[in-house]
N, C-alpha and C positions, 0 to 999 in steps of 0.2 A: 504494500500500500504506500501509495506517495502522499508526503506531506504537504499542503499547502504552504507556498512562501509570497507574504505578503510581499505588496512591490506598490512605488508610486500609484499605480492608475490600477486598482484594484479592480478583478470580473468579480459582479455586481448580480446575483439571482435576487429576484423581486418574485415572491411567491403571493397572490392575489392582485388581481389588476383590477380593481373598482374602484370607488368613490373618491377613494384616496391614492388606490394605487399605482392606478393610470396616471395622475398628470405627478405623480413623482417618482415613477422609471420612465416618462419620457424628459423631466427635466433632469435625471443620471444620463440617458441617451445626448442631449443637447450636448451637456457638460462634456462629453466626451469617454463617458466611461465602457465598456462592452457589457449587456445588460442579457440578463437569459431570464425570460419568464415565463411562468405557470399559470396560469388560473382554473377552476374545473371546469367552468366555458369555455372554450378554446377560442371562440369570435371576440370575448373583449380580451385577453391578450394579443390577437393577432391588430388590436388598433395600434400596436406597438410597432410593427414589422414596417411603417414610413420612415420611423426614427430609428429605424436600424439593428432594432433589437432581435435578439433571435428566441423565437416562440419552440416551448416545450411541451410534450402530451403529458408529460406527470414530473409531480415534482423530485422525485429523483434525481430524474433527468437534468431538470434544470439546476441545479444546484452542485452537479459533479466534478464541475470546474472551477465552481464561486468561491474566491476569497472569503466573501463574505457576503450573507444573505438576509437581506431585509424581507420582513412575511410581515404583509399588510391583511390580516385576516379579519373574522367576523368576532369570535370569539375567545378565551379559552381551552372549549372545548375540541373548537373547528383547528384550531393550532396545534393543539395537544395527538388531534391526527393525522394532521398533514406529516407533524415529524413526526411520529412515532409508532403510526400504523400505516401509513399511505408512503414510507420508505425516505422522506427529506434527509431523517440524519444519519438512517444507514449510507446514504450515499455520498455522503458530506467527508471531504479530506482532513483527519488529524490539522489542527490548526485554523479552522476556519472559524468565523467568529459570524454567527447568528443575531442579528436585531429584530426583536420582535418590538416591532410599535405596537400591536394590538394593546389597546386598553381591556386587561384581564387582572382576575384579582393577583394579587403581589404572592399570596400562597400557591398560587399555578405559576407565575415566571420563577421563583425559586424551584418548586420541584420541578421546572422547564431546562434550566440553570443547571441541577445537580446532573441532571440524567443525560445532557450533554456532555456535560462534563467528563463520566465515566469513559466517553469516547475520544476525548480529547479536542470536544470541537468546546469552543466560546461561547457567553452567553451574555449579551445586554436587554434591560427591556425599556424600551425607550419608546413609551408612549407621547401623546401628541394633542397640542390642541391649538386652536385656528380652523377649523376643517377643510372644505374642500377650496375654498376662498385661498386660503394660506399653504396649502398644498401646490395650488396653480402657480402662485406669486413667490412661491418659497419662501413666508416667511412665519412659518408654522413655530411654536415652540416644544420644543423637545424635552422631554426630562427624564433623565440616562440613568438605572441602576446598576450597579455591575462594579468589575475591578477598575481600575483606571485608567493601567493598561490596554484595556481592551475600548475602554472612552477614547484613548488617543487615538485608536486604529480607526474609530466610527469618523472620526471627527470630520477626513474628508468630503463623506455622503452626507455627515448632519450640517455639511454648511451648505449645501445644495436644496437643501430643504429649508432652513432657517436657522434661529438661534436654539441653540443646545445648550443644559447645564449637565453636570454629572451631578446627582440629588444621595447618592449613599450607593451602598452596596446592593445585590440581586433583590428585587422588590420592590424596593425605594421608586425607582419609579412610578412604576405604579400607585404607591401609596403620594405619591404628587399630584398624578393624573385623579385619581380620589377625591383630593383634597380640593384641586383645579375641580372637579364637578361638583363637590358639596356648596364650594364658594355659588357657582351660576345656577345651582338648580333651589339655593337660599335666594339669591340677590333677586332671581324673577320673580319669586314668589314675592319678594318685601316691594320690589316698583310696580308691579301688576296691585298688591293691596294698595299702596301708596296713589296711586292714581285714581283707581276705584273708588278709594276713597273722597278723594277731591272730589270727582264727578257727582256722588251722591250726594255732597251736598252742595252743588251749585256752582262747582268753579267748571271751568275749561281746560278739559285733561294735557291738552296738546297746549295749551301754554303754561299750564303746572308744569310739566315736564322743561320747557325751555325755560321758565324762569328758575328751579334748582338745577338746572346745568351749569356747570364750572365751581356750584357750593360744595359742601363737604361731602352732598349725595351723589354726586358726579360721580357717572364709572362707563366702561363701553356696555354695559348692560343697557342703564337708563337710556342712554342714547340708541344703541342700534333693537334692542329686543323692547323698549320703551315706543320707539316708532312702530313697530308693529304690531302693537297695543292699540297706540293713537287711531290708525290705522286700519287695524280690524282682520291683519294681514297673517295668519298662519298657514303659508303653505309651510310646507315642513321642509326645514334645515338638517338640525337635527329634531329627532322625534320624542314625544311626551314620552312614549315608551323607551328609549334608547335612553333617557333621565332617569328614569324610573330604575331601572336596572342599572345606571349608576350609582343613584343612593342607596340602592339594596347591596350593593358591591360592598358600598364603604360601610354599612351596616354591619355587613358579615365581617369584614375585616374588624372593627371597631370591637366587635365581640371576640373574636381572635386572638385581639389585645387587651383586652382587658378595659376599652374604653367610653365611657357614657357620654353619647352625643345625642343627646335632646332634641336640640335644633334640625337635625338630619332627619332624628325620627320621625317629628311633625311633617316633616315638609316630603317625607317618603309618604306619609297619608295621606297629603292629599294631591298628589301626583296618580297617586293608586286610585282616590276618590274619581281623577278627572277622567282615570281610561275606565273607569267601569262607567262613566256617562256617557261615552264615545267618541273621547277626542284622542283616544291611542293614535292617530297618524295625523294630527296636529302637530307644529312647529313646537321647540317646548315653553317659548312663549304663551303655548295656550292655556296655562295656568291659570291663564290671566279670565279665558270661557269660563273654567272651574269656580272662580273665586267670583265671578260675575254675576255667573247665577245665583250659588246662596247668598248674592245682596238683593234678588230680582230684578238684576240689571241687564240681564241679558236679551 
């Protein structure tokens, strides 16, 4: 068996070509890197195959070559078989080094972590936020668990994509990515009531909102998830349910560790409250439906 030797312009497997995956292995592709990708569609990796990239039937495959392989997946569990029953890291060379963005709980990229490990291949888990906006434009944020060593080796690919921190050891990422969602899946909830509130008794929501922009209540929430409040606008970004399974994430983790988050708790009820009403493929803005009707504002 040959060893992987990393080199300046590292070959690049990108395992999942969707939402996110697409417009960041074609900006590895622009940059100049040699890109081999998978997806279990075969037609949206081959949107790959203008920028140069060369398209795989299974991830094996693609990955046989990779320095190192970024897996833009769905979940967890969907990562959990891609390597390890669908063959990624039996085919993977001693020395390669694995970035899993997927946002998974921090207890699956460690046992993600050890069991590569056994084989000699690397492990970061370097989830992501900005979505597909900051994926296009590359300026998504990154936050890296893992050795540091192995942060140094990512570091080419995460500037291609945007800004990167290394946040702790295997997991840490994810426990950021956590954090990063308890913060947005609180803040909607508090500018969605905050507004509501104003409305009900008589002010003008859409100038509430511009008159505390730049005060202490300023944030990109108020502004960009607050306009489509104003608005009325929830086509889906991301989804009430894609929130909803994040605060249950950081719940389970929370419990994990031993920690009482109150605030998370609430605001996982009524996230849960809004898709048993039927706003599961709402923006997750549409909190704000939820919190409307029990004012009878809706």
């Amino acid at each position: 068996m040959t060893t992987a030797t990393p080199s300046p312009q590292p070959t690049i497997a990108v395992l999942g070509i969707g939402l996110m995956g697409f417009p960041l292995a074609r900006r590895l592709c622009e940059a100049g890197f040699a890109v081999h990708a998978w997806n279990r569609s075969r037609d949206k990796a081959e949107r790959l195959l203008p920028f140069g990239a060369t398209v795989h039937d299974s991830p094996g495959a693609a990955v046989a070559q990779a320095d190192l392989v970024v897996s833009l997946l769905e979940n967890g569990a969907v990562v959990g078989d891609v390597l390890f029953k669908q063959g990624a890291a039996a085919a993977m060379r001693p020395g390669t080094l694995v970035v899993d963005m997927a946002s998974i709980k921090p207890a699956e990229a460690r046992d993600h972590a050890a069991r590569l490990s056994e084989q000699g291949v690397a492990h970061l888990d370097a989830p992501v936020s900005g979505g597909t906006v900051g994926a296009e434009q590359g300026t998504l944020a990154i936050m890296a668990g893992g050795r540091a060593a192995d942060y140094e080796r990512a570091l080419p690919v995460f500037k291609v994509f945007g800004r990167a921190t290394h946040v702790g050891p295997h997991g840490a990422g994810q426990l950021a990515k956590l954090a990063n969602q308890m913060i947005v899946g609180i803040t909607i909830g508090a500018v969605a009531e905050a507004l509501l509130f104003a409305a009900k008794g008589g002010a003008d929501m859409a100038k509430v909102r511009e008159a505390i922009g730049g005060g202490f209540a300023e944030s990109r929430i108020l502004q960009l998830h607050g306009q489509r409040m104003v608005e009325r606008d929830f086509a889906p970004r991301a989804r009430m349910s894609v929130q909803l399974k994040d605060m249950r994430n950081a719940l389970d983790t929370a419990q994990d560790i031993g920690f009482d988050a109150p605030v998370t708790a609430l605001f996982e009820s009524l996230y849960a409250s809004g898709i048993e009403h039927g706003l599961t493929d709402l923006d997750h803005s549409g909190l704000f439906v939820e919190l409307a009707s029990r004012n009878g504002m809706s």
